[in-house]
N, C-alpha and C positions, 0 to 999 in steps of 0.2 A: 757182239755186245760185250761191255767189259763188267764182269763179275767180280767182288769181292773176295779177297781170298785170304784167308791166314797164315797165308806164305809169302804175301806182302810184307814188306818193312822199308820205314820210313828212315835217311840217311843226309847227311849233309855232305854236301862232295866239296872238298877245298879244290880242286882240280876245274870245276867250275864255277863258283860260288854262290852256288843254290841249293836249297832242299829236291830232292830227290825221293824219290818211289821206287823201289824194286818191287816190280808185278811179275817177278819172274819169268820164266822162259824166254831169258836174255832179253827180255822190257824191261823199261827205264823211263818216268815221266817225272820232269823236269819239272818242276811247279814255278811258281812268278814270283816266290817269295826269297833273296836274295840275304845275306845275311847281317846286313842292319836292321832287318825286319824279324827278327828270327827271338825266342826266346831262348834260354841257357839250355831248357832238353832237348832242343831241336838238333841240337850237334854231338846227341848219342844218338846211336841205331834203336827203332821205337818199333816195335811191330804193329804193323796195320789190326787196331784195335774193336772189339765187338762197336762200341763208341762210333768209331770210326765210320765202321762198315755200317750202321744205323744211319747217320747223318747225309751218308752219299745217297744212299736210299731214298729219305728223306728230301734231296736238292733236287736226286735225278725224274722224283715223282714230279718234283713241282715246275722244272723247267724242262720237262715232256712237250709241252704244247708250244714253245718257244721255237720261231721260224730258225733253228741251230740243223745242220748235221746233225744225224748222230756222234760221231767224233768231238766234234766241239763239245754237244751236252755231256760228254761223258769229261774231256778236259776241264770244263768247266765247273762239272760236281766235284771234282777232286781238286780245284785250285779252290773252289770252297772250304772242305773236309781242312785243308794242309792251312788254310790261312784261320779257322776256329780254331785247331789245337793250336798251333806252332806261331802266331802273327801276336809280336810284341801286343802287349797295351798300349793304347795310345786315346788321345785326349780329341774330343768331336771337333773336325774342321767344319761346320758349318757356314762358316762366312762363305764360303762358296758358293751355298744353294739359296732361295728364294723362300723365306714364310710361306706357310701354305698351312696354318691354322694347328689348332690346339685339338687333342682329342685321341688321335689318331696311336695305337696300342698293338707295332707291328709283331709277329710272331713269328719265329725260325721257320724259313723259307717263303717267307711271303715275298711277291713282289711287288715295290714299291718305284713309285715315277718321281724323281727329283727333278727339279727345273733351277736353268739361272740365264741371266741376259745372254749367254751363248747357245743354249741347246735345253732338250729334254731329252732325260735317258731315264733305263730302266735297268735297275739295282735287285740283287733277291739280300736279304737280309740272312744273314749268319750267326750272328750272337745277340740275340737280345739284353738291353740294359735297360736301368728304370727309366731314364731320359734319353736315352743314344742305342745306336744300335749299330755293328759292324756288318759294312755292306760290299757286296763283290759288282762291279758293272757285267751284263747279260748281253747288252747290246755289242755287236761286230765291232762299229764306227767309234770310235775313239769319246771321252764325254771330257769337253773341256773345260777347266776349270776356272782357268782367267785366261787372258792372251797372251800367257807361258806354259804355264801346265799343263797335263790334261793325263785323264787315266783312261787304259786300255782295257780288252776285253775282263776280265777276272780280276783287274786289279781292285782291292779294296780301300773303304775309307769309312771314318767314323760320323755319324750324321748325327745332330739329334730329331727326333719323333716329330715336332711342327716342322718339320724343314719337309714331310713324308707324306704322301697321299698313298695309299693301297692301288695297285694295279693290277690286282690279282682277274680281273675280268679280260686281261689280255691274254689268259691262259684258255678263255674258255672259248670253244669254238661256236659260233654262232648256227645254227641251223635252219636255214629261211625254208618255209612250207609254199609251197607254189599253191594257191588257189584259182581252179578254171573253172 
């Protein structure tokens, strides 16, 4: 199991042109953030911060119950971690998703079910905003956007709030009682 560590530090590689992870003892994870996507401190060396190590914590609790490997959840809390600090701003694509009502007040690491005329997927939420929230896809299967696009596992995007239903009951495991 991959543990936090303060000898992490975070690095942009022109040699490949992504952000990078050094978990030392000659590990190296490669995150999905590329660098058009990247902010201006993303391309100094950043050490894996208390912040940091909080928020993996935080994803790895809540996509625990999620049918992932281990490996995956642990890729996965860190393609989170790396796209909250380091993942430009950017403005809600919701045309994508389907209305699904007013109300709804997601909170870091919730996970939320998006739907549109191609699929339903399921998103955990990363940065809360007052109307929008930045969300990473959870599911394996690809979540398509129109009949060009489509984002992959950890890939993120900006939703707003009625576009969001709460999923969070897919973490919880159901325990049926046999009565004879």
């Amino acid at each position: 199991m991959l543990k936090p560590s303060d000898k992490w530090s975070w690095y942009y590689s022109d040699s490949d042109g992504y952000l990078m992870l050094d978990l030392d003892d000659e590990m190296v994870f490669r995150t999905n953030l590329s660098c058009k996507l990247l902010v201006d401190c993303a391309f100094e060396s950043q050490p894996f911060s208390v912040d940091d190590a909080s928020d993996y914590q935080t994803y790895k609790e809540q996509i625990a119950h999620l049918p992932l490997s281990e490996p995956r959840k642990a890729e996965l809390a860190l393609y989170c971690v790396a796209a909250k600090r380091f993942h430009k701003p950017v403005q809600p694509k919701s045309w994508f998703f389907d209305y699904q009502g007013l109300g709804y007040q997601p909170e870091m690491g919730d996970i939320v079910s998006l739907v549109n005329e191609y699929n339903q997927g399921h998103f955990i939420v990363l940065d809360v905003g007052d109307s929008a929230s930045l969300c990473a896809v959870v599911d394996l299967e690809a979540f398509s956007l129109n009949g060009a696009k489509s984002l992959s596992f950890g890939q993120v995007i900006k939703v707003m709030h009625d576009r969001m239903v709460c999923a969070n009951e897919i973490l919880i495991s159901h325990d049926i009682a046999l009565v004879g």
